[in-house]
N, C-alpha and C positions, 0 to 999 in steps of 0.2 A: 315512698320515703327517700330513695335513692335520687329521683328525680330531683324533690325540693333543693336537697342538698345539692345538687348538682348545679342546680338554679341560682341558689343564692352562692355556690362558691363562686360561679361567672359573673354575677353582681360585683361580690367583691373583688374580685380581678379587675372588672372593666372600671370600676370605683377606683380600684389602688395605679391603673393607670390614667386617670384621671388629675388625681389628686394625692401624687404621692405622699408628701410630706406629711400631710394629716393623716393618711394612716398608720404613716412610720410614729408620728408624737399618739395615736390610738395605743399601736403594738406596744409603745412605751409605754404608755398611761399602766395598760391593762397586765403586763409584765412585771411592774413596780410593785401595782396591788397586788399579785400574786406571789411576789417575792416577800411582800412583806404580812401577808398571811402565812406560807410558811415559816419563815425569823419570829411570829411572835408569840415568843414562850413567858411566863414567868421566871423570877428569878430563882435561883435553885433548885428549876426542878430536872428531875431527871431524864436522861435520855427517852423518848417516846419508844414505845414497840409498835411492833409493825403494824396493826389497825389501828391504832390512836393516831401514827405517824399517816398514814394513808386516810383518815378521815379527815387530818389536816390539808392535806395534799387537793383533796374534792373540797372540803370547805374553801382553801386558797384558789384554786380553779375557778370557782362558781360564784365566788367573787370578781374574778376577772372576768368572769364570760358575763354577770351582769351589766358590767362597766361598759363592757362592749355594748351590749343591747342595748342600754340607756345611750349610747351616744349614735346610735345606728335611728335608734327611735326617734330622739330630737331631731337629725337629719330629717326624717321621713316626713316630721310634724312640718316642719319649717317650710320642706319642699313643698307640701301640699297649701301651704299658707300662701306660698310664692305665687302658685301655679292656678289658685283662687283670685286671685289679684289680679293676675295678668290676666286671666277670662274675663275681666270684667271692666278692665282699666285699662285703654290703648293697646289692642289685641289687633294688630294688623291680618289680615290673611286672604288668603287669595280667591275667594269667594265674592269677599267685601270689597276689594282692590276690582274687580273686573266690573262688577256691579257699578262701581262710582267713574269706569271709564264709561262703562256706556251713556252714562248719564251726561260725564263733566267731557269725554274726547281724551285722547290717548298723550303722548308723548309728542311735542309739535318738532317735526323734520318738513322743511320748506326747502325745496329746491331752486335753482337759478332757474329764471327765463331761456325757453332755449325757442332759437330764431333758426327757418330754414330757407334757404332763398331756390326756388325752381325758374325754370326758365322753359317754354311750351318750343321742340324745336321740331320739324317738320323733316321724314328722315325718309328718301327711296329704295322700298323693297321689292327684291324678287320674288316671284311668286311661284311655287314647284311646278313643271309642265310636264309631259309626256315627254317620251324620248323622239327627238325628229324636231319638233314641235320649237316654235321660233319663244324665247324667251319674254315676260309677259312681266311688267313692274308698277310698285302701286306706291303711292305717297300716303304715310301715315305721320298723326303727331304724337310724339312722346315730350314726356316731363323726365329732365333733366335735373339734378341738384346741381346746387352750382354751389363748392364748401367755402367758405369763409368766415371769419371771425370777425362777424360783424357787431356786437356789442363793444363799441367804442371805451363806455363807461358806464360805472355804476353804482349805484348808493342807495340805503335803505336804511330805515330807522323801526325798532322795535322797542314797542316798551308795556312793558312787563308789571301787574301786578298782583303778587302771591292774593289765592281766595282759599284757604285750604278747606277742605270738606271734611265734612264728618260721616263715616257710616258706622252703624253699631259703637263700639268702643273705643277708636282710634280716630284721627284725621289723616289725610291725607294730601299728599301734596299738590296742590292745583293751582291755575293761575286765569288768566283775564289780560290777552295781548292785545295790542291793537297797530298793525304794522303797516308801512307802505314803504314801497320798494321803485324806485326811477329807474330807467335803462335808456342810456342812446344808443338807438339801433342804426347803423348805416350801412345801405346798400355798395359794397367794395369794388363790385364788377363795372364794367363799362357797356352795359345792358341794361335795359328793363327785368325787377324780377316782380314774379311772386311770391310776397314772405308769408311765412307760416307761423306766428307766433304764436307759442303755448307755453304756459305756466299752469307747473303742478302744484295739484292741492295737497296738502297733508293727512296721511295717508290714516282711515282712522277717526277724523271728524268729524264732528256731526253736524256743529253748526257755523259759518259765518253770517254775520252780519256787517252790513255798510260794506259790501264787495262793491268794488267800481273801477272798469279797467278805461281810461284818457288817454286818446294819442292827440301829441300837441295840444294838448289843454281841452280836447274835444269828448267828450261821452261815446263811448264805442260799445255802449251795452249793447244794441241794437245786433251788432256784427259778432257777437261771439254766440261757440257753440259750445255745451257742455257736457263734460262727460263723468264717470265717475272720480276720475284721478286727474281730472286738467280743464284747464281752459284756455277755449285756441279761438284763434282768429286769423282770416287770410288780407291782405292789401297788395296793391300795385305799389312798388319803388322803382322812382327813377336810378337811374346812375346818379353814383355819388349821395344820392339823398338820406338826409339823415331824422329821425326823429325821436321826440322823447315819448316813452313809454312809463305811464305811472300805474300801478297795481295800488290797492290798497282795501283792506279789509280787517274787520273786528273778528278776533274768536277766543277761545279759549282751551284748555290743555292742561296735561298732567307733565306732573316731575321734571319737564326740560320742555327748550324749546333750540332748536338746530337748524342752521342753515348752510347748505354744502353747493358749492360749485363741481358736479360731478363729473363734468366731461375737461379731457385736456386741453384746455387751450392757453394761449397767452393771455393773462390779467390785466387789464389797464383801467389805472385811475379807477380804482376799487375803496369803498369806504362804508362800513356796517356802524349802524350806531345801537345799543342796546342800552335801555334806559331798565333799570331795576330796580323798583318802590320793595322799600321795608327789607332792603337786602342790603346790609353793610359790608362792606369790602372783608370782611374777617371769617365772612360764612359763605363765599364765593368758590363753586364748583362748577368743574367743565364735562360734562358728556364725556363718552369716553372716545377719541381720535380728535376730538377739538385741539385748534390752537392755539398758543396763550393769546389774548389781547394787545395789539400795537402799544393800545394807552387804558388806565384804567383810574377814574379818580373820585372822588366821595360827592354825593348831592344830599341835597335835604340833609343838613348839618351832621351827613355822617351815618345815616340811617338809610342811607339809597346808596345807588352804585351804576356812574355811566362807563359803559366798557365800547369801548373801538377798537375796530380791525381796519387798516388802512394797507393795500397791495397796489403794485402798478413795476409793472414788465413782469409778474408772477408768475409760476405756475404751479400748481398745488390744485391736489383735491380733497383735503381734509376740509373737514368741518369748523365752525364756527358758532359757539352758543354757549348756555349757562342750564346746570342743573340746580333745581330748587333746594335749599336746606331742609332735610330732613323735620317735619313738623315735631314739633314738641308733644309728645301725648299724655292724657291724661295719667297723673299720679306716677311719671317717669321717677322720680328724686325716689319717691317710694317703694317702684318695683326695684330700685336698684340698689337700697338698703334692704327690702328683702333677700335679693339675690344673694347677699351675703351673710345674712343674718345665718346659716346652717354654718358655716365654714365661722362666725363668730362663735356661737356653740361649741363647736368641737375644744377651739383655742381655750372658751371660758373652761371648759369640765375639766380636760387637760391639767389648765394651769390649778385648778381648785384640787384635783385628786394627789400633784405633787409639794401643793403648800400643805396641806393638812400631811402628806408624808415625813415631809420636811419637818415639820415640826412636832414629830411624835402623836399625832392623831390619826385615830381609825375613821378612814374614811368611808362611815357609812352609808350604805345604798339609800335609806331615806332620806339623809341628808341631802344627797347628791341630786336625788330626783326632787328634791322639793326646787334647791336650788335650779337644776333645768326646766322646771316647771316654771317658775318664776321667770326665767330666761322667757320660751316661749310665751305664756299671758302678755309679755309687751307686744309683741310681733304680732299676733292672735289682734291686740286691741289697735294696732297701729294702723294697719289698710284703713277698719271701717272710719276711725276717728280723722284718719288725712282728708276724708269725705267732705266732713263738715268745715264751719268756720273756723275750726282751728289750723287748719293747711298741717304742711309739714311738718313746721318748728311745734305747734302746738299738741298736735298728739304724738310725736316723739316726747315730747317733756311729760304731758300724763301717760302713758304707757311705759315707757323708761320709770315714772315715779310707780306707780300699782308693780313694777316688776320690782324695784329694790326697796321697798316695804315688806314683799313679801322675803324677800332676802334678809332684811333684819329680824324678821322674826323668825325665819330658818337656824339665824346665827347671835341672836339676841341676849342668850345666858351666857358667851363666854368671851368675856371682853380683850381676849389674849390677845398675841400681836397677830398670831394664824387668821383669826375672827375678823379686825381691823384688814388684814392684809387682802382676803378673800372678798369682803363688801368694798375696798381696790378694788378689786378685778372687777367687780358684777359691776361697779358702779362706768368702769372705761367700757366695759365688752356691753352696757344696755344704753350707753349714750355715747360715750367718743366712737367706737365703731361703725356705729350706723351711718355717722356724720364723714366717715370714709368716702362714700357712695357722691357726696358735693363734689370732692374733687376731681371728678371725669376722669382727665387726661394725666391728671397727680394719681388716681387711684389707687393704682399698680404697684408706681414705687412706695406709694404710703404704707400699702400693705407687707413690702417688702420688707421696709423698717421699722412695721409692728412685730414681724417673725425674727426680725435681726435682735429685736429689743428682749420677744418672748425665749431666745434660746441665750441670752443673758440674764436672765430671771432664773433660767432654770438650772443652770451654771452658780449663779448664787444661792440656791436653797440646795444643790450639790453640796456645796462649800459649808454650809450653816447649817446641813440638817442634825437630827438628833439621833444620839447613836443608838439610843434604846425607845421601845415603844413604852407609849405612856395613851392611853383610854382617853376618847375622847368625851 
């Protein structure tokens, strides 16, 4: 026993730091009804003795500790309504996430071309003798680097577009590149060298298609070697000589695609072009250490987005690329009026146990439960109904309707202005509320000046209430 209690008073702790506020308008709620179970006496009657007074005191109590329950409960319900939803409707998780990279290839990070030049030189050594013994030497050849920054220039064009996947419940972000990359490579030395060209592949995929590495216009598949993480190829360069190097290949990838110049050198006459179908300039994200875009400007009437990075005398090893927008998932608009639909609850009961105060009514526990019951049945009919042809707007409007139906007939015999006021409340907190969750990035402050507006409501039924109780 000690236990549960112990349990549920840590709930409520990590709850009341969670979500202050609504505990505090709870404590009130539940403080009010018990204050006003004690205060209600008939008129002239005499001072209570001490078990009539004490029987009051438990009836006042237990009254408020149902208030409590009932609003702990609707949480509970709402929560478990949320939490049915989301299991079933755009449920991302990292089971499903690893499963769709093996499948679609991971996050695309493309490295530069990196060119090595050797030179074969012929070097005479000594070779250890005896002591006495006349000194004995042998000519060997070693391979020498020879460093230079022989990437002249560079340009590459990728273009991007989103395919998002589906697994289980959710989609995912994925896409479908198709890039090629040019390089002038020039031998700097006044020697013959051997270059080493390698370019790495990204790290992770699974598949290219139409890979095809041309020096000077020529097919160089022949000459390449391949490995897990690159592809290299060797040739002779004269001095001075210079050539174009074209790479280009199909693949595809998740959530981003990145390309980094990782080693220090000077940049020259550098230019990345990134073409991005179905991605408008307003939902454009960078990786994270990328750098903004030289220039960025709208294609396809505004529905695409060409991005360039243009460098020369540079030096920089950051990155350069774009993260895909976050896929839209099934029945979002909806998990995100659920999400709130508990924290609506609490505000509706709240506001309904201090109008019925306010105005001299007993605010009975039937009542009150019918009315959260009504509350709930929308939210309960709203997931399955957002299913069908009706989308969003059409089963908010019949659920919101089957919820304040049942609320006039909860409240139906007594056409006071309490009765009017409270089918108010049900009628904002089962349709204006939900419609909170459209404004995303408004959300917040909306909600901020539905709480600004509720603790002037209740400042006004402060003002206006009734000094004596009157039966509801």
């Amino acid at each position: 026993m000690l236990n549960l209690i112990g349990q549920l008073l840590s709930r409520v702790d990590a709850w009341a730091a969670e979500a202050p506020w609504l505990m505090l308008l709870m404590a009130a709620a539940a403080t009010g009804l018990f204050w006003w179970g004690l205060a209600r006496r008939r008129e002239g009657q005499a001072p209570l003795a001490f078990w009539p007074w004490l029987r009051t005191v438990v009836e006042a109590g237990a009254g408020a500790l149902l208030l409590l329950g009932l609003l702990w409960g609707i949480r509970l319900t709402l929560n478990s309504v949320e939490g049915s939803f989301e299991r079933e409707h755009g449920r991302v998780t990292e089971t499903n996430l690893r499963s769709v990279q093996t499948i679609w290839g991971r996050p695309h990070e493309q490295m530069e071309l990196e060119v090595t030049h050797t030179v074969q030189e012929k070097v005479r050594r000594e070779l250890p003798q005896p002591y006495g013994q006349p000194p004995r030497f042998i000519t060997e050849t070693r391979t020498r680097e020879i460093e230079q920054n022989s990437i002249v220039r560079s340009q590459g064009r990728v273009e991007i577009t989103p395919n998002y996947r589906r697994k289980g419940s959710a989609y995912y972000a994925a896409f479908e590149a198709d890039s090629r990359f040019d390089y002038w490579v020039q031998n700097l030395a006044d020697r013959q060298t051997s270059a080493t060209l390698s370019f790495p592949m990204s790290h992770g995929q699974n598949l290219f298609l139409r890979f095809g590495v041309r020096v000077d216009g020529k097919d160089y598949s022949r000459h390449l070697t391949f490995s897990e993480s690159e592809i290299s190829w060797t040739m002779p360069m004269a001095p001075g000589q210079m050539v174009k190097v074209e790479v280009a290949y199909r693949s595809r990838g998740m959530e981003s695609y990145y390309y980094q110049i990782p080693s220090v050198r000077e940049i020259r006459d550098f230019r990345l072009t990134m073409i991005l179908h179905k991605v408008p300039r307003s939902e454009l994200n960078y990786p994270e250490g990328c750098m903004t875009p030289t220039r960025i400007r709208p294609i396809e009437g505004g529905t695409g987005t060409e991005l360039e990075w243009t460098l020369d005398r540079a030096i920089t090893t950051r990155g350069m690329g774009i993260a895909l927008p976050t896929p839209e998932q099934p029945g979002h608009q909806v998990a995100s009026a659920l999400s709130q639909a508990p924290r609506g609850a609490m505000l509706l009961l709240v506001a309904l146990v201090f109008t019925l105060l306010a105005a001299g009514v007993t605010p009975g526990f039937a009542r009150l439960a019918l009315l959260a019951g009504a509350y709930c049945v929308e939210f309960i009919l709203f997931g399955p109904l957002s299913d069908t042809l009706l989308g969003f707007a059409g089963a908010l409007a019949i659920s919101a309707l089957v919820g304040f139906v049942i609320s006039c007939a909860v409240l139906h015999y007594d056409r006071r202005t309490w009765g009017i006021t409270s089918l108010g409340l049900g009628a904002f907190f089962l349709i204006g509320y939900p419609l909170l969750a459209l404004a995303q990035d408004q959300a917040t402050m909306l909600r901020a000046l539905v709480d600004a507006a509720f603790v002037v409501y209740l400042a006004f039924l402060y003002a206006r209430r009734k000094p004596r109780a009157a039966e509801g």
